[in-house]
mmCIF file of the N, C-alpha and C atoms, coordinates in Angstrom:
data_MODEL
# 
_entry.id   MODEL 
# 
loop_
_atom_site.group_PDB 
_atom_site.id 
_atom_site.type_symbol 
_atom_site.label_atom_id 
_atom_site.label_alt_id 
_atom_site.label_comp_id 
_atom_site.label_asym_id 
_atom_site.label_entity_id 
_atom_site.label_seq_id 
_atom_site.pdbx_PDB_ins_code 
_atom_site.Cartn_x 
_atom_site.Cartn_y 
_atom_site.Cartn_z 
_atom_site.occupancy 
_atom_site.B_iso_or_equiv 
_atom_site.pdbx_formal_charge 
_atom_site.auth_seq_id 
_atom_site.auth_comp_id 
_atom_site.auth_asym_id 
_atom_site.auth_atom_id 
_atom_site.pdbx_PDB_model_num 
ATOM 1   N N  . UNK A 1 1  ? -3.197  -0.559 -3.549 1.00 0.00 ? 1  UNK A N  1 
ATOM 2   C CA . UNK A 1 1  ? -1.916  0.111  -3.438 1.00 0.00 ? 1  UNK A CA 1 
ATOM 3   C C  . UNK A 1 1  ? -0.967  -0.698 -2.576 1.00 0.00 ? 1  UNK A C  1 
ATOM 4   N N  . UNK A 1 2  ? 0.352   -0.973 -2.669 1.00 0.00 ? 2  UNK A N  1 
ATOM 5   C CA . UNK A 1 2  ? 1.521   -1.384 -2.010 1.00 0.00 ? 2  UNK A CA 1 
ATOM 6   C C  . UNK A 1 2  ? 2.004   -0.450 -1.239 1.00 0.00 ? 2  UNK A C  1 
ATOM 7   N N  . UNK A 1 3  ? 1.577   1.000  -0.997 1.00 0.00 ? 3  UNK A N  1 
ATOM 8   C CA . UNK A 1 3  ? 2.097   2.061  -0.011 1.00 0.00 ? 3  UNK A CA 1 
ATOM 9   C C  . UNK A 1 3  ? 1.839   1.443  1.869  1.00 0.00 ? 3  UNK A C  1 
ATOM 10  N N  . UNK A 1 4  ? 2.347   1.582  2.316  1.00 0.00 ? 4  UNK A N  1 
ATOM 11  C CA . UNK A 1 4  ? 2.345   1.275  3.716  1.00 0.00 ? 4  UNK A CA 1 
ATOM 12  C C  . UNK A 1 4  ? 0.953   2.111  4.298  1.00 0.00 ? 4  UNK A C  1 
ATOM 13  N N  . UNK A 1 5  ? 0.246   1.726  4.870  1.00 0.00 ? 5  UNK A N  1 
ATOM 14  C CA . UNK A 1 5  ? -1.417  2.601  5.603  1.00 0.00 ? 5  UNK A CA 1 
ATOM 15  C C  . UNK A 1 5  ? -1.765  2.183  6.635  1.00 0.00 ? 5  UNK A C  1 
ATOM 16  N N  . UNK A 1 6  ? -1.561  3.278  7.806  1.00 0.00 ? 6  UNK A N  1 
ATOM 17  C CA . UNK A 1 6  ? -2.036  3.121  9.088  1.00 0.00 ? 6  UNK A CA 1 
ATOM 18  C C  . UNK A 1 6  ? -3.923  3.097  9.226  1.00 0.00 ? 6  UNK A C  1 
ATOM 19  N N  . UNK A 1 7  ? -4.308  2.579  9.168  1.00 0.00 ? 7  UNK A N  1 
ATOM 20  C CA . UNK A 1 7  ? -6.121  2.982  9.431  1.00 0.00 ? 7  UNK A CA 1 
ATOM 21  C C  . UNK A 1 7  ? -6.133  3.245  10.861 1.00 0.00 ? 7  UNK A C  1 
ATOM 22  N N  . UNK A 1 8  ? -6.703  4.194  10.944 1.00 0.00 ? 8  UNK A N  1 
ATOM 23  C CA . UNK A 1 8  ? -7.492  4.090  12.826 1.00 0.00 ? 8  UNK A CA 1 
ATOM 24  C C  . UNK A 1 8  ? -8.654  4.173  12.459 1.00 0.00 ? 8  UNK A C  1 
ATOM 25  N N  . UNK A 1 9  ? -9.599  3.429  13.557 1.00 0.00 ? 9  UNK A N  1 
ATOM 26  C CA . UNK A 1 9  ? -11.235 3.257  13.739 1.00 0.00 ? 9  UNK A CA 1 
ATOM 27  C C  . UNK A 1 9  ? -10.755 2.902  15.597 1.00 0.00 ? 9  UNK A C  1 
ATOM 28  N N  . UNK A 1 10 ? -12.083 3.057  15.449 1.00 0.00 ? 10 UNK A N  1 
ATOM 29  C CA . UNK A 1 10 ? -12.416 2.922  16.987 1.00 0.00 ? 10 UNK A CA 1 
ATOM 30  C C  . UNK A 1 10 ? -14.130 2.457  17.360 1.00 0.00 ? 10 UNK A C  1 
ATOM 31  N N  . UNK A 1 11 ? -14.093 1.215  18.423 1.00 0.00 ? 11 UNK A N  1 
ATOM 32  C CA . UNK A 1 11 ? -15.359 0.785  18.358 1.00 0.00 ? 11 UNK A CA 1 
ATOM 33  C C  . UNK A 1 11 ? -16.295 1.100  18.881 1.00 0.00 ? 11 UNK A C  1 
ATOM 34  N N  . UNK A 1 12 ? -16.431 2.735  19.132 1.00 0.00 ? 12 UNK A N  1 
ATOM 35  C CA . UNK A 1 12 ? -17.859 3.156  18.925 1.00 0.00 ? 12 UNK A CA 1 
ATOM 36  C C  . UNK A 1 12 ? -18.066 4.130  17.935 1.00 0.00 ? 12 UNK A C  1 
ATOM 37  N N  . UNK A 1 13 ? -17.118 4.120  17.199 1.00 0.00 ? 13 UNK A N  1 
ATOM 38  C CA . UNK A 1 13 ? -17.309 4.653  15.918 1.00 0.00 ? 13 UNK A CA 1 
ATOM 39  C C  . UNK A 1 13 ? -18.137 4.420  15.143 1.00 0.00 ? 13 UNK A C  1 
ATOM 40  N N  . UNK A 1 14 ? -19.843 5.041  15.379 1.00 0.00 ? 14 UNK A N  1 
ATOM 41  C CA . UNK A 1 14 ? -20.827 5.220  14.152 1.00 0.00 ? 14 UNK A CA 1 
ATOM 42  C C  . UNK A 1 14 ? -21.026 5.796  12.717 1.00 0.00 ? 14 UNK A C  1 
ATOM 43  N N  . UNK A 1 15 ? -19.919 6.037  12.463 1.00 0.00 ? 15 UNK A N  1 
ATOM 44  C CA . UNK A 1 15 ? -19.027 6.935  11.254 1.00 0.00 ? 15 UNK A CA 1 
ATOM 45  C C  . UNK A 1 15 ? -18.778 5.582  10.212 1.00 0.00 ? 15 UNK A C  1 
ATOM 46  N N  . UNK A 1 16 ? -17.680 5.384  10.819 1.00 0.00 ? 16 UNK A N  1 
ATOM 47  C CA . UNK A 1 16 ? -16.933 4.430  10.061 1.00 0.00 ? 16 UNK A CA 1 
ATOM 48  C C  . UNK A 1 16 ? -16.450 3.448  11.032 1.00 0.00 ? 16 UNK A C  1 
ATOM 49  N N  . UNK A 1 17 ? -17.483 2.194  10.957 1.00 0.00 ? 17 UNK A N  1 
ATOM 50  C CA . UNK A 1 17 ? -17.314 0.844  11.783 1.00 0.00 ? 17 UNK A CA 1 
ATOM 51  C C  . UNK A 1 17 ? -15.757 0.357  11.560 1.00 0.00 ? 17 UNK A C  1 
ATOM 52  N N  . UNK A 1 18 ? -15.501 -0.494 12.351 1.00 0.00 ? 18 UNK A N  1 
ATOM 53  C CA . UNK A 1 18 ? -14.653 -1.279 11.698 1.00 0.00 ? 18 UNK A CA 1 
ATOM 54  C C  . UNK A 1 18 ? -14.762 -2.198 11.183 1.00 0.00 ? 18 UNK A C  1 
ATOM 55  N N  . UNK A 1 19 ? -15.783 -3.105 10.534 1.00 0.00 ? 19 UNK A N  1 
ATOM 56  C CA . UNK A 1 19 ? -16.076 -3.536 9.786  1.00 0.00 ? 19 UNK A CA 1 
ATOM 57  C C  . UNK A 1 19 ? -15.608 -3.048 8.302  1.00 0.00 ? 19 UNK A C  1 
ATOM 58  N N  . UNK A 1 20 ? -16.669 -1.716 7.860  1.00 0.00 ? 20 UNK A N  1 
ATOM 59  C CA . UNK A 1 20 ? -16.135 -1.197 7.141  1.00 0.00 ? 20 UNK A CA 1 
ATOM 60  C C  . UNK A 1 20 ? -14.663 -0.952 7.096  1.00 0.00 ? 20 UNK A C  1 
ATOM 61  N N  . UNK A 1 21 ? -13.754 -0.541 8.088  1.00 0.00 ? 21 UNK A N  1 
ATOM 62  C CA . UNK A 1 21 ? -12.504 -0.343 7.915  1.00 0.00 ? 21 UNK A CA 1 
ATOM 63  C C  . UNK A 1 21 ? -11.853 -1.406 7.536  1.00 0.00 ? 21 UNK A C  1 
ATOM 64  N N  . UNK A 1 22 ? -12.148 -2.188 7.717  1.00 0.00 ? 22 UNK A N  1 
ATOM 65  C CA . UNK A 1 22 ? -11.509 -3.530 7.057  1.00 0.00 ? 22 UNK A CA 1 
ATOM 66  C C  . UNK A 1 22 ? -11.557 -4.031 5.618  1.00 0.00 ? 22 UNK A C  1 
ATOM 67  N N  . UNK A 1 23 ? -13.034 -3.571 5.079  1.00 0.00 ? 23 UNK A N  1 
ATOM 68  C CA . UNK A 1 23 ? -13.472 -4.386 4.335  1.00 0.00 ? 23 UNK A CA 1 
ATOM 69  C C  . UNK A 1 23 ? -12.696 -2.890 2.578  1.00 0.00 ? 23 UNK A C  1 
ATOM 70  N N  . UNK A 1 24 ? -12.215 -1.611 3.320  1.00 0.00 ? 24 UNK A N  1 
ATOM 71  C CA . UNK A 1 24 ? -11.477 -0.728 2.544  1.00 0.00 ? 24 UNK A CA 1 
ATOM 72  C C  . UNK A 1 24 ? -10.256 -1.248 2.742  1.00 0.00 ? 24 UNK A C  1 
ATOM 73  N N  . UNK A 1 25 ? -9.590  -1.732 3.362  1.00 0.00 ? 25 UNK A N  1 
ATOM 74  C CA . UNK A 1 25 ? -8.244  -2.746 3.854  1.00 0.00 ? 25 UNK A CA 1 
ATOM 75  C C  . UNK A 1 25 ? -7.832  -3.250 2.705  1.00 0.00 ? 25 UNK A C  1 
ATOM 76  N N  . UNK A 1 26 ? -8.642  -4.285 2.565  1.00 0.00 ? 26 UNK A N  1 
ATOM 77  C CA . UNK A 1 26 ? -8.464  -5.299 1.553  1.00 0.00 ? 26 UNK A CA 1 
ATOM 78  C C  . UNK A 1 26 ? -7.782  -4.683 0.199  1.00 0.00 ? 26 UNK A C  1 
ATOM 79  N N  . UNK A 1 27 ? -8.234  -3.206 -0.408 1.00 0.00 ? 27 UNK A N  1 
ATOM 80  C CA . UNK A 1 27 ? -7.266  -2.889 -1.328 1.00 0.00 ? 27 UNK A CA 1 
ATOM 81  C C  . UNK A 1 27 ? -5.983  -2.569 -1.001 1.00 0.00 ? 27 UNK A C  1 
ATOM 82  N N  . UNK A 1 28 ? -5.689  -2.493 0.524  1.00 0.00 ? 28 UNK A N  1 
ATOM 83  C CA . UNK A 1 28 ? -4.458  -1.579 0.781  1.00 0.00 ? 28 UNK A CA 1 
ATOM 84  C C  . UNK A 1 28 ? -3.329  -3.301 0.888  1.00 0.00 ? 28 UNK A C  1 
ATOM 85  N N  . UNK A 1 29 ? -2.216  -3.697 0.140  1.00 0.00 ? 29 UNK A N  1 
ATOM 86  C CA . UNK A 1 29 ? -1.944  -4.795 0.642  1.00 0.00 ? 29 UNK A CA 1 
ATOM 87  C C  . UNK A 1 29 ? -0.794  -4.620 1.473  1.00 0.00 ? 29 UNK A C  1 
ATOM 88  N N  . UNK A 1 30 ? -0.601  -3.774 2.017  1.00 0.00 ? 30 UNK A N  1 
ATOM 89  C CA . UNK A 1 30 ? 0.331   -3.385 2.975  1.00 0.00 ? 30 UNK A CA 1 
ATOM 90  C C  . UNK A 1 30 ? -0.252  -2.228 4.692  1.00 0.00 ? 30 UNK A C  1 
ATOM 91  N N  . UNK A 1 31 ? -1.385  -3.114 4.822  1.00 0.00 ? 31 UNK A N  1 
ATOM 92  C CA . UNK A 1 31 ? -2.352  -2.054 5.942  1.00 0.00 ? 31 UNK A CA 1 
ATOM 93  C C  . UNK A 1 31 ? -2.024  -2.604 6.939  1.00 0.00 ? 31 UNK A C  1 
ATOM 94  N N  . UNK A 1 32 ? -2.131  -1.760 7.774  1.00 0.00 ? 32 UNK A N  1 
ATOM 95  C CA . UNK A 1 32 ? -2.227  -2.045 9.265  1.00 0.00 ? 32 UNK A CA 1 
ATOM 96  C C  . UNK A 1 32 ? -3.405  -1.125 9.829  1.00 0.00 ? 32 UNK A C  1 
ATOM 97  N N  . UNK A 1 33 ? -4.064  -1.829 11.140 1.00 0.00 ? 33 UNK A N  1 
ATOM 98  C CA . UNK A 1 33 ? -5.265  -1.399 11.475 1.00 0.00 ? 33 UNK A CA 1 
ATOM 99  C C  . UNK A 1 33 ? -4.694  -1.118 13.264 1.00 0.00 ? 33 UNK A C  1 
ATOM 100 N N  . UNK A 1 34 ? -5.181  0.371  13.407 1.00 0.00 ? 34 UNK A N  1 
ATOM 101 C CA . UNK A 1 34 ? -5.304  0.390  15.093 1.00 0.00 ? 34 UNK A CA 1 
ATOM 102 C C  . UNK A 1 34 ? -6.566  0.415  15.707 1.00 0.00 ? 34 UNK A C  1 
ATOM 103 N N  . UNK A 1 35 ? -7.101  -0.011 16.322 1.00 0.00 ? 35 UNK A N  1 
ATOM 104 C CA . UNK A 1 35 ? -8.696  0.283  17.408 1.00 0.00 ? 35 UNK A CA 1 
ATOM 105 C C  . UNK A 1 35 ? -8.324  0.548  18.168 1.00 0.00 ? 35 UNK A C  1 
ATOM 106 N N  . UNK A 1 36 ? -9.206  1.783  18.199 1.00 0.00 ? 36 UNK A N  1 
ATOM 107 C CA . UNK A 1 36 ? -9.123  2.856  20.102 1.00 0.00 ? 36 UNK A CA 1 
ATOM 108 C C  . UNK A 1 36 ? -10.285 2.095  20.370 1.00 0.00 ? 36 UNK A C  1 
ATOM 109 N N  . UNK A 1 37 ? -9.994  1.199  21.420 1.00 0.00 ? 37 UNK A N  1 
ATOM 110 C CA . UNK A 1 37 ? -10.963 0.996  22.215 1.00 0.00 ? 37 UNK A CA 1 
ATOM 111 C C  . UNK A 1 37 ? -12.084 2.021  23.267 1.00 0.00 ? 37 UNK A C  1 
ATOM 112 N N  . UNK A 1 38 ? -13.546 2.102  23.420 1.00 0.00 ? 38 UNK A N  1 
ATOM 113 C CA . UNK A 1 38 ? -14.147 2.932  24.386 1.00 0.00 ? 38 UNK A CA 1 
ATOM 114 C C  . UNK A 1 38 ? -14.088 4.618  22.886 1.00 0.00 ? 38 UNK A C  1 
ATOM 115 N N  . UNK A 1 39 ? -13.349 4.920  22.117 1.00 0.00 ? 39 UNK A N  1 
ATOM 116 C CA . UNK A 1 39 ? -13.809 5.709  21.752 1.00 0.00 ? 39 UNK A CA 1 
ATOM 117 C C  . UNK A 1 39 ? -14.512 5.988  19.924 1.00 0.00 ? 39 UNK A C  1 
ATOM 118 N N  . UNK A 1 40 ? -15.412 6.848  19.765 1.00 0.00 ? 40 UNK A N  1 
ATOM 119 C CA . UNK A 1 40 ? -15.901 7.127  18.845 1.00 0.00 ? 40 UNK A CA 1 
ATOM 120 C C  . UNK A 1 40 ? -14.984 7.629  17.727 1.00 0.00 ? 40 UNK A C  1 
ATOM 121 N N  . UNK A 1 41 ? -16.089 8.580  17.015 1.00 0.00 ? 41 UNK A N  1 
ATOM 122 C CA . UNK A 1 41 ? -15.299 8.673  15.456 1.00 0.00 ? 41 UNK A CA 1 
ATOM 123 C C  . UNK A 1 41 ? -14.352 10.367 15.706 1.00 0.00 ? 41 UNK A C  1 
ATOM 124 N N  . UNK A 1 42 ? -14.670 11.104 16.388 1.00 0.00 ? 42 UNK A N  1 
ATOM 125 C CA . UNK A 1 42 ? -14.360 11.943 17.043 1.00 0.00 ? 42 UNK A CA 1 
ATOM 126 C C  . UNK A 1 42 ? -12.715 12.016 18.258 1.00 0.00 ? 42 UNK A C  1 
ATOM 127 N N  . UNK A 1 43 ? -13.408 10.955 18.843 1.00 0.00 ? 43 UNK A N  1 
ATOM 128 C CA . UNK A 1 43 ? -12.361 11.322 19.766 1.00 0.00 ? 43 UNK A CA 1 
ATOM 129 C C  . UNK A 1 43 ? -11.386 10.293 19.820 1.00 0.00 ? 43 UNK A C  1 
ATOM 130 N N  . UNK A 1 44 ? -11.185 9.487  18.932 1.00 0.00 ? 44 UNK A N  1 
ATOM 131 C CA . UNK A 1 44 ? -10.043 8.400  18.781 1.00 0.00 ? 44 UNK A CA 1 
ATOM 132 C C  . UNK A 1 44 ? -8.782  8.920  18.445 1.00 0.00 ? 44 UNK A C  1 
ATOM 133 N N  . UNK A 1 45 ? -8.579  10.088 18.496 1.00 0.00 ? 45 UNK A N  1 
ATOM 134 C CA . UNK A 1 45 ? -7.286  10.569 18.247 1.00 0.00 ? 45 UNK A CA 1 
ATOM 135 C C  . UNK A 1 45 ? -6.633  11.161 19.996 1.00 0.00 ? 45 UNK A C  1 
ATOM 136 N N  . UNK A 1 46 ? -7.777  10.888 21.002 1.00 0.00 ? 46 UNK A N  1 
ATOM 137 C CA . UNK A 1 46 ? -7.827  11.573 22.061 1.00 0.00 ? 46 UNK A CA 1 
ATOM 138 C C  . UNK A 1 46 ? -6.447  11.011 23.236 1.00 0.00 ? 46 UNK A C  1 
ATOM 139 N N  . UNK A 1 47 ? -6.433  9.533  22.913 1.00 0.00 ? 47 UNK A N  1 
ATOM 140 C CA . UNK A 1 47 ? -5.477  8.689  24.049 1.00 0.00 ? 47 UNK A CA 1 
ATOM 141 C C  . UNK A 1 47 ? -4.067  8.923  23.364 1.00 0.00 ? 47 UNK A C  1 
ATOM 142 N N  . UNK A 1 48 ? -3.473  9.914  24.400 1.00 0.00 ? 48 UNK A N  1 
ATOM 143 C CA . UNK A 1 48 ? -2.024  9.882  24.092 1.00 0.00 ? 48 UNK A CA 1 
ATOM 144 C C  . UNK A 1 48 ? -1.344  9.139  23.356 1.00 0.00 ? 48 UNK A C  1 
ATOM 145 N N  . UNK A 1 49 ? -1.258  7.834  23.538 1.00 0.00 ? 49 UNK A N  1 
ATOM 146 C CA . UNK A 1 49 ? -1.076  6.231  23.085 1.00 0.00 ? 49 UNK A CA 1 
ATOM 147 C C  . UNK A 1 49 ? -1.108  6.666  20.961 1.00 0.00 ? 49 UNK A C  1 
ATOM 148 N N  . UNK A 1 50 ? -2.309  7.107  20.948 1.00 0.00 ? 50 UNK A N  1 
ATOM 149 C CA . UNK A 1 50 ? -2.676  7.082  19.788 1.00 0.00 ? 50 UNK A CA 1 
ATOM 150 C C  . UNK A 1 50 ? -1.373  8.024  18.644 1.00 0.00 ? 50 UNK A C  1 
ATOM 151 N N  . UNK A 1 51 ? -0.965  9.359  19.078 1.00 0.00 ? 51 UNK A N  1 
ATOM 152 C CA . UNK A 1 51 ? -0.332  9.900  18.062 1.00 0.00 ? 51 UNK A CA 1 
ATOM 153 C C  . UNK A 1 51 ? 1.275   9.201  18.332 1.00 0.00 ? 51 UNK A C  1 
ATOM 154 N N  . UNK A 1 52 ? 1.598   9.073  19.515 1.00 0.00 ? 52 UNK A N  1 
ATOM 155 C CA . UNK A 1 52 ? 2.996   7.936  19.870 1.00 0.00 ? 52 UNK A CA 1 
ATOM 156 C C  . UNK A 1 52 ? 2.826   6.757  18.530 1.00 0.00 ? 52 UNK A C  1 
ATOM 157 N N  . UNK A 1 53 ? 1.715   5.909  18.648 1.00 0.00 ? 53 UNK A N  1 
ATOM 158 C CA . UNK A 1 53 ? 1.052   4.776  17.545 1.00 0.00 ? 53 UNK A CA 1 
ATOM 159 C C  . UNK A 1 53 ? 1.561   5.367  15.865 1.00 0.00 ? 53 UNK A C  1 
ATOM 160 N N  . UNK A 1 54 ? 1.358   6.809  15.731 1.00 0.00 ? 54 UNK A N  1 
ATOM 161 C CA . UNK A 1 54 ? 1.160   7.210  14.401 1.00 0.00 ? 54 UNK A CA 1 
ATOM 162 C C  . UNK A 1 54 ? 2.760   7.410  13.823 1.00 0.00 ? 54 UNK A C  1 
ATOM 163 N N  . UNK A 1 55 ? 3.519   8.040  15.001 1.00 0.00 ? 55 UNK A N  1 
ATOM 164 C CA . UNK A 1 55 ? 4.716   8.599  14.754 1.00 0.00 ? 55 UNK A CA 1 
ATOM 165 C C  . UNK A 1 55 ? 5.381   7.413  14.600 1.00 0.00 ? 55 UNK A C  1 
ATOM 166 N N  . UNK A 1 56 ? 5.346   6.038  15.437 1.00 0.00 ? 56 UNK A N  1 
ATOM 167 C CA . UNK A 1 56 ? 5.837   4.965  15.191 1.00 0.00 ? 56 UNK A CA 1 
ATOM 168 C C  . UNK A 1 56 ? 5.614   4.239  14.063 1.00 0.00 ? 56 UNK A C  1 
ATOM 169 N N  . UNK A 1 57 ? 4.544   4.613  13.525 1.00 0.00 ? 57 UNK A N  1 
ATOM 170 C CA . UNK A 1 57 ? 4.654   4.218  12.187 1.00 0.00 ? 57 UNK A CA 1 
ATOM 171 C C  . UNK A 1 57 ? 4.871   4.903  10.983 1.00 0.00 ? 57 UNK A C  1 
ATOM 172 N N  . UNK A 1 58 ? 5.115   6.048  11.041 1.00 0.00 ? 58 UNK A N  1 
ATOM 173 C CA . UNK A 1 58 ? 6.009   6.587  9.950  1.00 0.00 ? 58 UNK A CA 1 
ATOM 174 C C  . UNK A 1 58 ? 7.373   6.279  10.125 1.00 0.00 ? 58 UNK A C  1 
ATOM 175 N N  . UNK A 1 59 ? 7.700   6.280  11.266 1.00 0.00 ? 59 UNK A N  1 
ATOM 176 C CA . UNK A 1 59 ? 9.084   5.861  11.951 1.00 0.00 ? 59 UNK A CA 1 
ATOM 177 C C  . UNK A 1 59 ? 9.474   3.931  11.138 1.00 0.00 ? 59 UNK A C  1 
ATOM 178 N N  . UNK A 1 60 ? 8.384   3.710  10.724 1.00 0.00 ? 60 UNK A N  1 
ATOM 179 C CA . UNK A 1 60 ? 8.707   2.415  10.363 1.00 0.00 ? 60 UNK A CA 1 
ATOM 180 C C  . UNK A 1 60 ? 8.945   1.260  11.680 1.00 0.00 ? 60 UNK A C  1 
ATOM 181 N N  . UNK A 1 61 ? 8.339   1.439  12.716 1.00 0.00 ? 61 UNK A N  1 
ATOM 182 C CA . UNK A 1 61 ? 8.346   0.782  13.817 1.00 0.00 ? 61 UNK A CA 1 
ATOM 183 C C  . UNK A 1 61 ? 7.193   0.184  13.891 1.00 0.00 ? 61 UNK A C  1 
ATOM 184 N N  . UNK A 1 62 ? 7.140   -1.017 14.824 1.00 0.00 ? 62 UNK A N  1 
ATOM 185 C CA . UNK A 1 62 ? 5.816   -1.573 14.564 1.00 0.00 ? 62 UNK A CA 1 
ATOM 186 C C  . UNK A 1 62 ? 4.596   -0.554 15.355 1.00 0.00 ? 62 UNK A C  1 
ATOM 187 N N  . UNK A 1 63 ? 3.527   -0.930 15.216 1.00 0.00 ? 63 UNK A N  1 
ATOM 188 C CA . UNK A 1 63 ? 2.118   -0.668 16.161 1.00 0.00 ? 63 UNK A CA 1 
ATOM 189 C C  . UNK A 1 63 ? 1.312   -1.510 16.770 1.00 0.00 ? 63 UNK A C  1 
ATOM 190 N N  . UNK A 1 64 ? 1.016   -1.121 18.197 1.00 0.00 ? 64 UNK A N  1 
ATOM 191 C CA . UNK A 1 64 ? 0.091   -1.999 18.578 1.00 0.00 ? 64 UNK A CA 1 
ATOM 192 C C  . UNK A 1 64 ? -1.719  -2.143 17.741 1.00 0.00 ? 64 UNK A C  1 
ATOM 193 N N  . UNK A 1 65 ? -1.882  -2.724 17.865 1.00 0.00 ? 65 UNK A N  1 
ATOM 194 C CA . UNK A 1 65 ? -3.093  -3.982 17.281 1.00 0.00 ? 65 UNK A CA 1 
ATOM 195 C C  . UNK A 1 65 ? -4.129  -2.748 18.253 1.00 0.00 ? 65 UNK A C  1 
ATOM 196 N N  . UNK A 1 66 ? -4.323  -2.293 19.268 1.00 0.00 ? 66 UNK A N  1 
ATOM 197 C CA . UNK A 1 66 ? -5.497  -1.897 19.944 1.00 0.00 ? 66 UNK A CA 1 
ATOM 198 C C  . UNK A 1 66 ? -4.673  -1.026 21.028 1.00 0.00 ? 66 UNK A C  1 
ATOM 199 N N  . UNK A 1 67 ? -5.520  0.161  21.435 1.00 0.00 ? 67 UNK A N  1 
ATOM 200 C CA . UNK A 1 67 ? -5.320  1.296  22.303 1.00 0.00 ? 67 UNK A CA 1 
ATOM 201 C C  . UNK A 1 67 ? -6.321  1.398  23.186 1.00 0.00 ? 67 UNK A C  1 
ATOM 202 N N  . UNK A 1 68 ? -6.675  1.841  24.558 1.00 0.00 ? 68 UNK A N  1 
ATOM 203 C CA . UNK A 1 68 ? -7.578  1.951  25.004 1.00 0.00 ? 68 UNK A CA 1 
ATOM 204 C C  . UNK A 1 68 ? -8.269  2.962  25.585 1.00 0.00 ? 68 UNK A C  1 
ATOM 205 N N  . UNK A 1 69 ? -9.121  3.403  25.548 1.00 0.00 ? 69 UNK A N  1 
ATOM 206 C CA . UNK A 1 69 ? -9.387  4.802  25.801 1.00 0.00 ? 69 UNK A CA 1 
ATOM 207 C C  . UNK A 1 69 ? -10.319 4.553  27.023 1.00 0.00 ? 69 UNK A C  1 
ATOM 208 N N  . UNK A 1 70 ? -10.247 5.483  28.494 1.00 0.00 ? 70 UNK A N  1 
ATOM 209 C CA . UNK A 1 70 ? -11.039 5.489  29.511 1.00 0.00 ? 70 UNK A CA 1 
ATOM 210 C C  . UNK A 1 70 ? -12.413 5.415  29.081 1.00 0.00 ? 70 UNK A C  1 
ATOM 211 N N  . UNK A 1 71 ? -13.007 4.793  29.411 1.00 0.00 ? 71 UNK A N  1 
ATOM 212 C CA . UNK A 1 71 ? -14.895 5.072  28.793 1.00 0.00 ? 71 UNK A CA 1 
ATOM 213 C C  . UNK A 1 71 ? -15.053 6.691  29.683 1.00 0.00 ? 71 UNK A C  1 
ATOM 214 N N  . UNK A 1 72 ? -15.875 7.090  28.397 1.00 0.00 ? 72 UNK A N  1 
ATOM 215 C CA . UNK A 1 72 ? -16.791 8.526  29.191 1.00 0.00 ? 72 UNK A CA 1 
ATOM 216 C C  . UNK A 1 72 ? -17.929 8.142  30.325 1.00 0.00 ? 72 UNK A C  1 
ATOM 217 N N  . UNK A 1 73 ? -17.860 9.348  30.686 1.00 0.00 ? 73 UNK A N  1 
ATOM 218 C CA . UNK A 1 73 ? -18.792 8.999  31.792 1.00 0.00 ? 73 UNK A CA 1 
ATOM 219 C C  . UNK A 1 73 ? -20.234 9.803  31.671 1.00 0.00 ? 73 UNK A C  1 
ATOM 220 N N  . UNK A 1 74 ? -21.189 8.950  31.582 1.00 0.00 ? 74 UNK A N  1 
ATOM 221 C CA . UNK A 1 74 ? -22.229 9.757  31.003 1.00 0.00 ? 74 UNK A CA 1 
ATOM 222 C C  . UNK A 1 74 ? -23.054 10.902 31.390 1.00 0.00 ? 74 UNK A C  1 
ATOM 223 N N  . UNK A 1 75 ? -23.543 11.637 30.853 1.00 0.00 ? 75 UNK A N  1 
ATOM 224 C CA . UNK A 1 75 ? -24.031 13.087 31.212 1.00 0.00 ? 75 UNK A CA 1 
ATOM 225 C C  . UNK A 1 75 ? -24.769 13.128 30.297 1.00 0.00 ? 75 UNK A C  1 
ATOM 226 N N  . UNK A 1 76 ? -26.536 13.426 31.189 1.00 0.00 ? 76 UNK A N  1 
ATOM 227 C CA . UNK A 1 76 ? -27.648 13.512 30.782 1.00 0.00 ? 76 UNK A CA 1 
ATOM 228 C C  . UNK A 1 76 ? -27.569 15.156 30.152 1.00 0.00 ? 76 UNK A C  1 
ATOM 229 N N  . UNK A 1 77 ? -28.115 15.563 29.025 1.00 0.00 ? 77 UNK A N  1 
ATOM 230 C CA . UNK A 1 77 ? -28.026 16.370 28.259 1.00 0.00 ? 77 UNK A CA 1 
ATOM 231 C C  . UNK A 1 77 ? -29.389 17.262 28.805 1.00 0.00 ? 77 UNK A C  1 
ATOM 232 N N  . UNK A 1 78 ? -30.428 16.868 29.843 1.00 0.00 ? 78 UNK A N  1 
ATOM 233 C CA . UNK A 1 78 ? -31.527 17.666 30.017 1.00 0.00 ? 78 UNK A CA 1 
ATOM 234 C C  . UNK A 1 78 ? -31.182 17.215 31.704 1.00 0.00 ? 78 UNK A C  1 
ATOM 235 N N  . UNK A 1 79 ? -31.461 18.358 31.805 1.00 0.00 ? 79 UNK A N  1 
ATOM 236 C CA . UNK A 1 79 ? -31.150 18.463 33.903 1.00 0.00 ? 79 UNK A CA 1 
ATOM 237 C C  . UNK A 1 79 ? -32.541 17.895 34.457 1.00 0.00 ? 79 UNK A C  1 
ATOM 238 N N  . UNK A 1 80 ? -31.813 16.679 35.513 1.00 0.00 ? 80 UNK A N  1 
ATOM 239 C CA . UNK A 1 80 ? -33.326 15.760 36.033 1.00 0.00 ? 80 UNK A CA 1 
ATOM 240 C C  . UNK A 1 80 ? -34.166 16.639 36.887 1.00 0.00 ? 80 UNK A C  1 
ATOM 241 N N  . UNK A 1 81 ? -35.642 16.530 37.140 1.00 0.00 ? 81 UNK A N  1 
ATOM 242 C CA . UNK A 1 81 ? -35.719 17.383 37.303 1.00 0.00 ? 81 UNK A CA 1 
ATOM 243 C C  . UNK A 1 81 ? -36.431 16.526 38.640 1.00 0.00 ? 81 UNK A C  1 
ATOM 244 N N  . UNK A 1 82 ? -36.315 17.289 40.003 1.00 0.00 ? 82 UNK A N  1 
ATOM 245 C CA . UNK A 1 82 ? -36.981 17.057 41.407 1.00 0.00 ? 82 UNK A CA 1 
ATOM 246 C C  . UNK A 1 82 ? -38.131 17.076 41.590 1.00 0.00 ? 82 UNK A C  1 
# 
């Protein structure tokens, strides 16, 4: 397609790599790609940055190449036990 296409992925996205996002690219000949950096397939819509990114590109304005998202901070899912 010649339609204009924002992709977002993000590189801990176990969903949909960016690899893969790229390699669906290739039909789009008018794509542009954003990476949320630090986040998954879930929460890449999470960094403010990101829907500013989206509106600017319907807006026909450019987008940055990469966003960055705070890394989570991890939390053991079973309480350690003393």
């Amino acid at each position: 397609t010649t339609v204009p296409t924002l992709f977002v992925t993000a590189t801990l996205d176990g969903i949909t790599s960016i690899a893969q996002t790229r390699e669906i690219m290739r039909g789009f000949s008018d794509a542009r790609l954003l990476i949320v950096e630090n986040a998954g397939h879930t929460s890449q819509f999470h960094p403010p940055e990101v829907p500013v990114a989206l509106a600017a590109f319907f807006a026909g304005q450019p987008v940055p190449a990469t966003v960055r998202m705070s890394p989570m901070t991890f939390m053991p899912l079973i309480a350690q036990q003393k």
